[in-house]
GUMIZA-731813 format. One record per residue (C-alpha): z, x, y; residue number from 1. Coordinates in nm, 3 decimals, decimal comma. Layout:
BEGIN
        z        x        y  kepa
        Z        X        Y   NUM
...
***
This chain:
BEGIN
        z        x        y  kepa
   -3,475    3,288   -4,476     1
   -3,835    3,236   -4,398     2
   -4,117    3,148   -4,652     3
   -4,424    3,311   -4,707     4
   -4,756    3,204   -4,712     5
   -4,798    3,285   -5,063     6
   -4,486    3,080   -5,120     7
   -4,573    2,763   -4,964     8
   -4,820    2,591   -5,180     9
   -4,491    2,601   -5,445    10
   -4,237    2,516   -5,225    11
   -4,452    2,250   -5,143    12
   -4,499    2,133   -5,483    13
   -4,106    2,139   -5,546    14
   -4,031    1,944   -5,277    15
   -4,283    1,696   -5,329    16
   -4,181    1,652   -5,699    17
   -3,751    1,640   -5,518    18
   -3,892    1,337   -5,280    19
   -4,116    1,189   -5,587    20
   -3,759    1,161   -5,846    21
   -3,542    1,075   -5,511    22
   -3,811    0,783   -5,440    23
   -3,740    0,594   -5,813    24
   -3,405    0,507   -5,663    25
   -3,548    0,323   -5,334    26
   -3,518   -0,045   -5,312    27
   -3,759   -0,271   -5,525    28
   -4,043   -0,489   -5,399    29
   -4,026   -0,893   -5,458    30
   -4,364   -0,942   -5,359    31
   -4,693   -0,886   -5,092    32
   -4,650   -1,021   -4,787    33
   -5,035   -0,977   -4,716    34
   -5,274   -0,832   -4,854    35
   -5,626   -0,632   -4,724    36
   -5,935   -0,822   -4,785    37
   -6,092   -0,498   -5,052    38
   -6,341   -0,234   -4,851    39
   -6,364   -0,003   -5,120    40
   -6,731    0,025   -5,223    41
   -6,849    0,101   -5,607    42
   -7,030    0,197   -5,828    43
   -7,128   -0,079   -6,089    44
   -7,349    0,184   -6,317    45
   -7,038    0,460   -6,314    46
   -6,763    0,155   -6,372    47
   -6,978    0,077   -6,689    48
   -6,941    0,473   -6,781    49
   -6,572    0,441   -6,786    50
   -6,545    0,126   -7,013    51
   -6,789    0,293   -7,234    52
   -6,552    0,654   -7,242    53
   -6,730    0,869   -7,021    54
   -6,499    1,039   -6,780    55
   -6,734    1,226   -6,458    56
   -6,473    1,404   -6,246    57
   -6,549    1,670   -6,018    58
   -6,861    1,736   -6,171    59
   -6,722    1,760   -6,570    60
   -6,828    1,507   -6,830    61
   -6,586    1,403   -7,105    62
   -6,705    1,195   -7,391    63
   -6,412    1,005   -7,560    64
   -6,389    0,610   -7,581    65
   -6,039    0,589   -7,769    66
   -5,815    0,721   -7,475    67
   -5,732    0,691   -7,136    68
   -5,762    0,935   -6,875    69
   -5,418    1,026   -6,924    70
   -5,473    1,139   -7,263    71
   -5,758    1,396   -7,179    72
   -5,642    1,758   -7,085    73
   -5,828    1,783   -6,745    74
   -6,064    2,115   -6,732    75
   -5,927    2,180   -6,389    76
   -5,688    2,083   -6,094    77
   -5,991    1,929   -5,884    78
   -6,076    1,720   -6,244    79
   -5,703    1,582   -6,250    80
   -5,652    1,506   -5,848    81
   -5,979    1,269   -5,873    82
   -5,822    1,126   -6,164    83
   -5,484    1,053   -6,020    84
   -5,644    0,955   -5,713    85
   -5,747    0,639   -5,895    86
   -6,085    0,601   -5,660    87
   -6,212    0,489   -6,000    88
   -6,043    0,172   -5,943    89
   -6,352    0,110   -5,728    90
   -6,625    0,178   -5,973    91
   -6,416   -0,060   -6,241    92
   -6,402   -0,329   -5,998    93
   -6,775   -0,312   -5,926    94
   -6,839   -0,367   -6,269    95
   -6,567   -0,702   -6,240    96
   -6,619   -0,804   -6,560    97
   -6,336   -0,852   -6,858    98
   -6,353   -0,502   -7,018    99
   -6,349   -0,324   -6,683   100
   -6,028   -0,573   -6,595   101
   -5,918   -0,404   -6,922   102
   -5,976   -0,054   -6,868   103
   -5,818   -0,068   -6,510   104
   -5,528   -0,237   -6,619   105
   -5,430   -0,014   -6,951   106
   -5,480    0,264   -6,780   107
   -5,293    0,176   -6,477   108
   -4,985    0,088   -6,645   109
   -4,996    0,398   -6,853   110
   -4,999    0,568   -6,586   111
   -4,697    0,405   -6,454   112
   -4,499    0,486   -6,793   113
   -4,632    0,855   -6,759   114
   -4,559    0,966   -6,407   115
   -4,396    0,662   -6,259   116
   -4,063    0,855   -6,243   117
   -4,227    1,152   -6,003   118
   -4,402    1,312   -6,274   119
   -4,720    1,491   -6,282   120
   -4,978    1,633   -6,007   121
   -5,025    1,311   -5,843   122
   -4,738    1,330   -5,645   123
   -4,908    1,464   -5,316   124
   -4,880    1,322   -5,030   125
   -5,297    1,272   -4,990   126
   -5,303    1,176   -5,345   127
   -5,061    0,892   -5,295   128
   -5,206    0,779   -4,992   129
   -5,570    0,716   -5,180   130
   -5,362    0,584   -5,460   131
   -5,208    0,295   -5,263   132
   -5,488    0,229   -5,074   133
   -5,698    0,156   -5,417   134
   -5,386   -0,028   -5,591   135
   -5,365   -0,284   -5,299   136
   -5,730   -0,328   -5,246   137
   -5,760   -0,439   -5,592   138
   -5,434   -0,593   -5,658   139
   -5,571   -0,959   -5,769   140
   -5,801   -0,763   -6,018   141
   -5,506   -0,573   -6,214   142
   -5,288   -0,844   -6,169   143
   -5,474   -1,099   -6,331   144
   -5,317   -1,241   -6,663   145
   -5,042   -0,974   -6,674   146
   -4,729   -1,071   -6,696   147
   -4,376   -1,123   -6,484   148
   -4,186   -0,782   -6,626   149
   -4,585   -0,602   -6,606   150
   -4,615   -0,753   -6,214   151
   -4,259   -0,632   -6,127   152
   -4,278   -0,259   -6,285   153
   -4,649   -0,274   -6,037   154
   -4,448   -0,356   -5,766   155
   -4,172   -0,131   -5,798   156
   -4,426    0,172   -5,842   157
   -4,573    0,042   -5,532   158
   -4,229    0,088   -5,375   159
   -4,178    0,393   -5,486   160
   -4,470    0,544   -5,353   161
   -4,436    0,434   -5,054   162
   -4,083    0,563   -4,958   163
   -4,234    0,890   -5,150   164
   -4,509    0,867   -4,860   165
   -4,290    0,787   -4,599   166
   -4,090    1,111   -4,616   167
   -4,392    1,364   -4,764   168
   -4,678    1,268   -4,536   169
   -4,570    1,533   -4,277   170
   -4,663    1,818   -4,595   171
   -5,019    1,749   -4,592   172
   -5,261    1,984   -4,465   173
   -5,390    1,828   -4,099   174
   -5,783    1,668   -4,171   175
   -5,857    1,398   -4,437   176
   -5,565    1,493   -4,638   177
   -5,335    1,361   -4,329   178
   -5,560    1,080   -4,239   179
   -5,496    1,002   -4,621   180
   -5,132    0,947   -4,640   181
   -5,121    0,784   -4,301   182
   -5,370    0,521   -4,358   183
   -5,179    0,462   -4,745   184
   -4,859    0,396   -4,557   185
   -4,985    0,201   -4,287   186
   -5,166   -0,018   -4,542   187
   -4,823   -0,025   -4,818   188
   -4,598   -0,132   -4,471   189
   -4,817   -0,422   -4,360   190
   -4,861   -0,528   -4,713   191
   -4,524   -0,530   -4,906   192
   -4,189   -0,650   -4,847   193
   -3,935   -0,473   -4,693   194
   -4,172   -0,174   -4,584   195
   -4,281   -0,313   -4,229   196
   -4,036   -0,051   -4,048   197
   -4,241    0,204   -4,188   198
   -4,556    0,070   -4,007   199
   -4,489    0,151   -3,635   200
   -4,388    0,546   -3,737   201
   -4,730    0,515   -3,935   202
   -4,962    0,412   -3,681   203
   -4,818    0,619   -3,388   204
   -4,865    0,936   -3,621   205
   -5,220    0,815   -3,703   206
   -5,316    0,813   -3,366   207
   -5,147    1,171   -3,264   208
   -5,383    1,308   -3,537   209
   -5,671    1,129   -3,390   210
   -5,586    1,289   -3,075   211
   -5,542    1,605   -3,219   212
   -5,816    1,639   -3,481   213
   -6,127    1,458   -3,361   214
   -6,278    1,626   -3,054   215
   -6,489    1,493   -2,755   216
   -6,802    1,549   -2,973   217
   -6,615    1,287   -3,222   218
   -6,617    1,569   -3,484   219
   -6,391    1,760   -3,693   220
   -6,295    2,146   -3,685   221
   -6,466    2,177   -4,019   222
   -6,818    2,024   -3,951   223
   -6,836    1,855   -4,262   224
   -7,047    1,521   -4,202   225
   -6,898    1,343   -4,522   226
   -6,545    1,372   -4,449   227
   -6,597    1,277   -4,121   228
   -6,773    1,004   -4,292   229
   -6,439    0,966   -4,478   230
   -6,215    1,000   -4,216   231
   -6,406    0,752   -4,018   232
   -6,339    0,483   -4,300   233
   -6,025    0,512   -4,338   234
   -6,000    0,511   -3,938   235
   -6,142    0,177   -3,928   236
   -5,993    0,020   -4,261   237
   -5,641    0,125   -4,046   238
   -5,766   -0,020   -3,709   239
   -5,918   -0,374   -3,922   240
   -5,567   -0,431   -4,127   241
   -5,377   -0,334   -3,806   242
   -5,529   -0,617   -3,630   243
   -5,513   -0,882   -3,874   244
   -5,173   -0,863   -3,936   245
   -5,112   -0,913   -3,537   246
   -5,109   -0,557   -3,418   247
   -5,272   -0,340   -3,182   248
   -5,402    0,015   -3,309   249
   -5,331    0,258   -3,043   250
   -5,536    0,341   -2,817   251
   -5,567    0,717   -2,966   252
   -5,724    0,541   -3,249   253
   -5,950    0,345   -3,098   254
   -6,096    0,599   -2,876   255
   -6,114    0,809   -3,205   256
   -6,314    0,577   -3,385   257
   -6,544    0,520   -3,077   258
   -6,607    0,875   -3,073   259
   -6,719    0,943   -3,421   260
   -6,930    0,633   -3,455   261
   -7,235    0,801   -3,211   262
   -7,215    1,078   -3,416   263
   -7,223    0,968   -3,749   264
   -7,483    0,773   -3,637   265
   -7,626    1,140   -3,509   266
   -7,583    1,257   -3,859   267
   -7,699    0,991   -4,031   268
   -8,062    1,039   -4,193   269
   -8,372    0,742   -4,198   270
   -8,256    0,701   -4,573   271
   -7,924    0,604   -4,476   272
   -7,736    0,903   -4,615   273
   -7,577    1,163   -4,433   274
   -7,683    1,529   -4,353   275
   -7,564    1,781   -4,601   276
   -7,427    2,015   -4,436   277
   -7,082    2,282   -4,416   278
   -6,966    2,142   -4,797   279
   -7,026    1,787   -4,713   280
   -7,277    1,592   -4,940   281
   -7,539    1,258   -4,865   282
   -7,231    1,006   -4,923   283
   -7,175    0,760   -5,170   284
   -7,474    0,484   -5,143   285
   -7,376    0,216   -4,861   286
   -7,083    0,381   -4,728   287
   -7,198    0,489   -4,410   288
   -7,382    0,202   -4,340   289
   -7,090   -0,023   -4,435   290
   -6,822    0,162   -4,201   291
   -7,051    0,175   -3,903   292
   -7,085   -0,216   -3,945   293
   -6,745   -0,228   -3,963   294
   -6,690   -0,046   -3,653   295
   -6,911   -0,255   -3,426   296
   -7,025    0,040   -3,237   297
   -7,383    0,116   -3,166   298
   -7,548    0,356   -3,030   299
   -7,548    0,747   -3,061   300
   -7,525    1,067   -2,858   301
   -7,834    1,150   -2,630   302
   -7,963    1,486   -2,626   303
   -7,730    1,737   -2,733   304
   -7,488    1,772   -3,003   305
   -7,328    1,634   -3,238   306
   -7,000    1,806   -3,424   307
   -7,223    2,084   -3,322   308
   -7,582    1,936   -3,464   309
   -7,896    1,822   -3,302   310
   -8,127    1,574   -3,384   311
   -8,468    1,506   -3,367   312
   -8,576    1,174   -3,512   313
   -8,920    0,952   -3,470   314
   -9,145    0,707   -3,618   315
   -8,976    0,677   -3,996   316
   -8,878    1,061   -3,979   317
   -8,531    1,213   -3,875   318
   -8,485    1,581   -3,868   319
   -8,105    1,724   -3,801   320
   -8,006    2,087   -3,731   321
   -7,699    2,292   -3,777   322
   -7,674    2,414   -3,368   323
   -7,332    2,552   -3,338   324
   -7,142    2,838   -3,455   325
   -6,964    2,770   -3,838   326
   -6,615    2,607   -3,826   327
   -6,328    2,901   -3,779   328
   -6,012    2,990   -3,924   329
   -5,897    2,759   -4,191   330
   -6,155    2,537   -4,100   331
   -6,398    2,744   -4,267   332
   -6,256    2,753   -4,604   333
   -6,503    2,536   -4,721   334
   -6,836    2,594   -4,406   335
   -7,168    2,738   -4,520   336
   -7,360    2,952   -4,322   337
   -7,591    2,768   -4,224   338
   -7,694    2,839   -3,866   339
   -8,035    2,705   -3,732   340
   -8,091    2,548   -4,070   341
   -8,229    2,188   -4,087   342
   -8,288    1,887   -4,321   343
   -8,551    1,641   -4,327   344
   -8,619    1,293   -4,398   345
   -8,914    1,088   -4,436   346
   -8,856    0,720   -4,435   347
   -8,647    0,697   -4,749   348
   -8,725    1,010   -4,915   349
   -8,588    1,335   -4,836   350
   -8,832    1,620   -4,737   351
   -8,667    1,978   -4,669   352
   -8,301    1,966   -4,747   353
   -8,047    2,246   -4,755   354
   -7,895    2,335   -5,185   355
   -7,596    2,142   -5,092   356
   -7,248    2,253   -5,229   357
   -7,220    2,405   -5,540   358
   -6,814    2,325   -5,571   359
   -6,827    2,085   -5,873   360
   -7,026    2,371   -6,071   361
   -6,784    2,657   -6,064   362
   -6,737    2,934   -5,777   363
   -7,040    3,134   -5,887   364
   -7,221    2,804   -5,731   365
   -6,991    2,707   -5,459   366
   -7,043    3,098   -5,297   367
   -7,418    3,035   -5,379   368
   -7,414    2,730   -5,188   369
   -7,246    2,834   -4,899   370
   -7,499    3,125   -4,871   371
   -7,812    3,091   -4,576   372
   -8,046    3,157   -4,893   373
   -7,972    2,825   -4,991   374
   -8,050    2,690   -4,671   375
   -8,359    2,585   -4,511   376
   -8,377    2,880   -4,267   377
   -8,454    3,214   -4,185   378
   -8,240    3,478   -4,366   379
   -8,282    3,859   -4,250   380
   -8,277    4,087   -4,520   381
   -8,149    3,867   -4,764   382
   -7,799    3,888   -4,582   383
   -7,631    3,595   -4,495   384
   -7,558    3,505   -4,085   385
   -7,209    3,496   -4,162   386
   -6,985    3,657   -4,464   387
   -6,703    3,584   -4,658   388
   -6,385    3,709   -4,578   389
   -6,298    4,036   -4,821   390
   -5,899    4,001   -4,856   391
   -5,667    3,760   -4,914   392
   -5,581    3,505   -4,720   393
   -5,924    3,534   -4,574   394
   -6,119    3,608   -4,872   395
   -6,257    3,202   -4,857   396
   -6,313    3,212   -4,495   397
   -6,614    3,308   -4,299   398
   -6,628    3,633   -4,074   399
   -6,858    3,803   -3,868   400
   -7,086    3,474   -3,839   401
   -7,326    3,415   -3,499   402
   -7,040    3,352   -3,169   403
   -7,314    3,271   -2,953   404
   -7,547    2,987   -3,032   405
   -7,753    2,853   -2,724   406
   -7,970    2,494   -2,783   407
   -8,184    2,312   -2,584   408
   -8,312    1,947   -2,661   409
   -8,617    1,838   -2,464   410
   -8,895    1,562   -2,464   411
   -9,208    1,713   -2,413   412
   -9,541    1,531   -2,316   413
   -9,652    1,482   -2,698   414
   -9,254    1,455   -2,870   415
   -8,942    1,642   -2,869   416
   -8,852    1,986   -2,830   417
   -8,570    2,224   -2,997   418
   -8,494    2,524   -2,913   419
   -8,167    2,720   -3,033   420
   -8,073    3,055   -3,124   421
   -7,782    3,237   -3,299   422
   -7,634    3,593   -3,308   423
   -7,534    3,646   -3,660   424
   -7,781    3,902   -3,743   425
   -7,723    4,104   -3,391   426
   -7,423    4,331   -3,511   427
   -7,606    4,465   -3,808   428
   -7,932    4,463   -3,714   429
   -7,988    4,412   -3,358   430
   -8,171    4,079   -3,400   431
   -8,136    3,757   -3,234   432
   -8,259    3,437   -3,426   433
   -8,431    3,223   -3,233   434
   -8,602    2,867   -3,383   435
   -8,808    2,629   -3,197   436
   -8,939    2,287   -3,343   437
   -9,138    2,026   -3,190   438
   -9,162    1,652   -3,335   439
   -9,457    1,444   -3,239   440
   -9,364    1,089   -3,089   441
   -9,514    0,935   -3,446   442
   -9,312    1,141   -3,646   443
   -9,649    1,235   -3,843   444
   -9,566    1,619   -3,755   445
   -9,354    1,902   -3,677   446
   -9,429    2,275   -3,567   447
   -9,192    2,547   -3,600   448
   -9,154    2,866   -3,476   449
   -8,904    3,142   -3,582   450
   -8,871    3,448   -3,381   451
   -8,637    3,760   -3,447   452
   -8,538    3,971   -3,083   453
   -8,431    4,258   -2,992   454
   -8,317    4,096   -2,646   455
   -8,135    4,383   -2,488   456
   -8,115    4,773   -2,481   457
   -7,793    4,781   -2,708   458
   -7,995    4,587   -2,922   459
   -8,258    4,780   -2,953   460
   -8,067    5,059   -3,001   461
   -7,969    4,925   -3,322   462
   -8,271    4,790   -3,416   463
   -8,405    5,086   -3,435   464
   -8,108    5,249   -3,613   465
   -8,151    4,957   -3,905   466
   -8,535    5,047   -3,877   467
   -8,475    5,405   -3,966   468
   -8,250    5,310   -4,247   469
   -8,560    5,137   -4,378   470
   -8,781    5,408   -4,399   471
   -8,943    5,233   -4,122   472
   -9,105    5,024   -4,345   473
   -8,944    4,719   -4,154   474
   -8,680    4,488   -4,203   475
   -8,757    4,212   -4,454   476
   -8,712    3,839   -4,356   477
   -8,764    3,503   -4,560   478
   -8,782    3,135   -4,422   479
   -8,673    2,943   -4,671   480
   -8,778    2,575   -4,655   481
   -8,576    2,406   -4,974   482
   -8,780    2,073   -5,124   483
   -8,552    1,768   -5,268   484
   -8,616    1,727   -5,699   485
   -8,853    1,418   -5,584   486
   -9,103    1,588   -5,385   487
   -9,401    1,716   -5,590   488
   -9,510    2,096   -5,482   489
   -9,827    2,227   -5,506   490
  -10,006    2,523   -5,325   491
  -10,362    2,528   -5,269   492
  -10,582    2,779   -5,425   493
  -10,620    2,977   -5,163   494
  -10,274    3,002   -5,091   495
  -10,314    2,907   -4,740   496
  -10,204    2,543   -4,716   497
   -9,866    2,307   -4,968   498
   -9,926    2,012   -5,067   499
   -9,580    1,793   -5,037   500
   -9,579    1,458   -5,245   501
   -9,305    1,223   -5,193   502
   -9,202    0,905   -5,471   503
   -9,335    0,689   -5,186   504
   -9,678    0,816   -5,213   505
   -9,717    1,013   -4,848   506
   -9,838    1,342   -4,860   507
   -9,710    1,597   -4,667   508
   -9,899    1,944   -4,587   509
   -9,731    2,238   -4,461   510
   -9,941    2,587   -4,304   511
   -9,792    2,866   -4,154   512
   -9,990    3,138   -3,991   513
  -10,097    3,492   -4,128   514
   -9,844    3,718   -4,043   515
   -9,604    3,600   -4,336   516
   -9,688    3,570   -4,701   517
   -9,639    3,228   -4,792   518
   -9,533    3,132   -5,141   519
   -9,388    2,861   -5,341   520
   -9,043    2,959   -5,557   521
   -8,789    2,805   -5,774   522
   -8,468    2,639   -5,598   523
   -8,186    2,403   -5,715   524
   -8,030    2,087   -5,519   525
   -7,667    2,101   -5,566   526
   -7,544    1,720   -5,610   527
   -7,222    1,653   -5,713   528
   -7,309    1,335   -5,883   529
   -7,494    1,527   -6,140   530
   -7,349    1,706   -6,446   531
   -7,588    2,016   -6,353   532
   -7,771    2,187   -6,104   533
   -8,128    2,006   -6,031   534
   -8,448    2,203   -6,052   535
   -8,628    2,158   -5,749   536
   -8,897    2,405   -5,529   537
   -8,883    2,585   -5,188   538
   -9,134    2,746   -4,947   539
   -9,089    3,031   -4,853   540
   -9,247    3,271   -4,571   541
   -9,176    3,618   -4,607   542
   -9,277    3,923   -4,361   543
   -9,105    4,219   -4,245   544
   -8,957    4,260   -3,866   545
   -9,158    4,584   -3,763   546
   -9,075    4,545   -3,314   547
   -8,840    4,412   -3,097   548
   -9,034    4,074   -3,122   549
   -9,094    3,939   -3,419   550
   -9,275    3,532   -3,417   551
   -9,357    3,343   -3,748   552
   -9,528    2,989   -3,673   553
   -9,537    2,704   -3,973   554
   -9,649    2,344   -3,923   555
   -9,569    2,034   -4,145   556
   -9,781    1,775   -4,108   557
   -9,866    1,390   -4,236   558
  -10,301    1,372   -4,273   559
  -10,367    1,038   -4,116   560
  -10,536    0,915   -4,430   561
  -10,142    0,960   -4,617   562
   -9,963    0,583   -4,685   563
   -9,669    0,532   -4,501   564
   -9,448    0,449   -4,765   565
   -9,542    0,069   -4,927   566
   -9,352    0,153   -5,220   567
   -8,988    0,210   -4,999   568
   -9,103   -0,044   -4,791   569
   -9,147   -0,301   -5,046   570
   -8,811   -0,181   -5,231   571
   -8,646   -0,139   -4,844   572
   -8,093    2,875   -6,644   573
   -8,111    3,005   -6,248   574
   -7,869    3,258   -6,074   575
   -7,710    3,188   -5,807   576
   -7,739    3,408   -5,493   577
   -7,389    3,538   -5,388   578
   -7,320    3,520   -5,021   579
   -7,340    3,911   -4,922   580
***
């Protein structure tokens, strides 16, 4: 008898919770045989939330300083996997000091006496894996002043887990999930008795993912920069606890981790955080910069791409571009289209930046997110370059996005040069996107020039088709250029010229030229550290597409008169838009 799709995700869950019960009759742990040095990085300000009762889990905020997480009933499933995926363990042992011991420790062994026995939703494979991963990383912190009978029942749960892992890991869904449970087990076999024969299986499935999921680019099918930050991290953590206990990663590993490191490196802005891009958000403070130390590979990827972005960085300013068609398939469950957008980045304050993803807010802002609207781009009549699927299993994927996406990176004789163009608009309208931005070798400015084409005689066929349609008034386009919450907006009173103020004190001025009306709107920025949507400004050039050629030129530009930044350097009710 086969299974269904539609029956999977609960055969899953069935078998998972069968392999969780079988796993409480596996052998019991005496003790560690060695132990990780901890490379977990936290937060000291959220660990001091927690002792003080304020739960923030995927983007909900629960007030209650007489229970335990266990005790809450979580809002939703993504609320109760962060919660069982005790990556809080981190922010407690940030804090380090005797109520955050407390808090960790209570609420560990509750947990234990809860779901020890293959209970509850944290009995998934990817779950576990992040679960063992924090458990032995902080191991000295919860066991301190516990007792014998508290040490052993932390020890057999270890166990338990870890045959759980052993015979589960194969369920997850290939990506960070996988990477997940791998790098878990790896880490429980090197680290407790009686598990090292689980170690070689481990690593030799760690490295057939590598081969399989990171590409020559060193990217992942779903172009999302932060869980190939994540990814990455665990890569290394792997390859680094590997080593010191006397063995050699494969060489499938290796060569993975020497492939992503260029491009994270690629993606990473002058702030230190990453581009947010395809669902993927700036990273958690330090966590980039920490796992490319780690690696001890320099260096990134000359002209070209990336995971399918380019970059254009000089002086203190780094400017990175989506240049490649969206993620497919699966893989685009969670991509924005976000073709020819860009981001940028000032010394340590973020310019232009895309909304970000809306997931943590609810699905009216996760489609908004994922829109080109919310991206700093063009957008032809307020249609998105790529569309969500309309039926099921498809409905989350995107469809009819640009197949064709042609880039060049160049230096020219005053900076660099990019020049890329996408197809998303051509089956409806007939229109080729094409962008072009130049960087000065100071980084003090950028010019930008968006173009819509009618490039060959099919195309204007429907061009003209889509004109008629439009009363031949012309097609409407907006260039939307989104502004981070820090930067301080103002247009001049002529409405000719911005005026872009950053924290640091620079001053930025953006122009475009008269054949668009330029205004300044309202915008949010998306960050799923925050309880709510941010209020924030965009740009935005608008103009209808009356001929086959179509050219809208914008400048940005630092005055030479602007500071360069003494302060970082001495510190070194909205709708959403639906995606149509």
């Amino acid at each position: 008898m086969s299974i269904s799709d539609h029956d999977l995700p609960r055969v899953t869950r069935f078998l998972n919770r069968l392999e969780a019960r079988r796993s409480t009759f596996g052998g019991r742990v005496a003790a560690f045989v060695s132990q990780p040095d901890p490379r977990t990085i936290g937060s000291f300000a959220r660990g001091r939330q927690l002792c003080a009762g304020n739960f923030l889990f995927a983007g909900h905020l629960i007030r209650d300083p007489d229970k335990t997480p266990w005790d809450i009933p979580p809002p939703d499933l993504a609320f109760s996997r962060e919660v069982h995926g005790f990556t809080w363990l981190d922010d407690l042992a940030a804090a380090g000091d005797a109520p955050a011991r407390a808090c960790a420790q209570t609420w560990l062994w509750r947990w234990i006496e809860l779901y020890g026995r293959g209970r509850g939703p944290g009995w998934r494979p990817d779950l576990t894996g992040r679960r063992i991963i924090r458990w032995i990383n902080h191991a000295i912190f919860l066991l301190s002043g516990r007792t014998q009978q508290q040490s052993d029942l932390f020890l057999r749960s270890l166990a338990q887990q870890t045959l759980f892992l052993s015979r589960r890991w194969r369920a997850t869904t290939p990506g960070l999930p996988r990477f997940e449970a791998l790098t878990g087990l790896v880490y429980a076999g090197l680290s407790l008795e009686g598990m090292s024969a689980r170690v070689a299986p481990a690593s030799a499935a760690l490295a057939r993912e590598c081969a399989r999921q990171i590409d020559e680019q060193g990217g992942l099918p779903t172009r999302n920069p932060e869980e190939l930050l994540e990814v990455f991290t665990l890569l290394t953590w792997a390859a680094e606890t590997l080593t010191q206990a006397g063995q050699n990663p494969h060489p499938a590993h290796w060569a993975a981790i020497e492939r992503i490191s260029p491009t994270l490196r690629t993606l990473r802005h002058s702030d230190g955080g990453l581009a947010r891009f395809h669902g993927g958000g700036r990273g958690l403070d330090g966590r980039l910069d920490a796992a490319l130390a780690a690696s001890q590979i320099k260096g990134r990827h000359a002209n070209g791409l990336s995971m399918g972005f380019a970059r254009l960085s000089a002086g203190r300013c780094s400017l990175i571009i989506d240049a490649a068609p969206p993620p497919e398939g699966r893989a685009s469950a969670g991509a924005h289209a976000s073709t020819l957008a860009f981001e940028l980045t000032s010394g340590r304050r973020p310019l232009i930046v895309n909304c970000g993803a809306g997931a943590s807010f609810g699905t009216a802002w996760r489609r908004a997110g994922r829109a080109t609207p919310s991206h700093s781009t063009l957008v032809l009549n307020g249609h998105s370059s790529s569309r969500l699927g309309k039926t099921a299993p498809k409905q989350d994927m995107l469809t009819e996005g640009p197949t064709e996406v042609p880039i060049r990176v160049n230096h020219a004789p005053d900076g660099l040069t990019f020049e890329g163009g996408h197809d998303g608009y051509v089956r409806g309208y007939g229109l080729t996107h094409v962008r072009k931005l130049e960087m000065t070798f100071d980084g003090r400015g950028i010019a930008g020039e968006d173009m819509l084409l009618a490039l060959t005689a099919a195309d204007k066929r429907r061009f003209d088709r889509a004109l008629d349609t439009m009363k031949l008034q012309g097609i409407p386009f907006d260039i939307r250029f989104h502004m981070h919450p820090d930067v301080d907006v103002s247009i001049d009173m002529g409405g000719a010229a911005v005026s872009m103020a950053l924290k640091s004190g620079e001053i930025w001025i953006f122009r475009a030229d008269g054949t668009a009306r330029l205004s300044v709107e309202s915008s949010v920025y998306l960050d799923t550290n925050r309880l709510k949507p941010r209020a924030t400004k965009q740009i935005v050039l608008s103009g209808r597409a009356m001929e086959y050629a179509t050219r809208t030129r914008w400048s940005l530009a630092k005055p030479q008169d602007s500071p360069i930044g003494m302060r970082d350097l001495a510190e070194d009710g909205r709708t959403p838009v639906a995606l149509s």
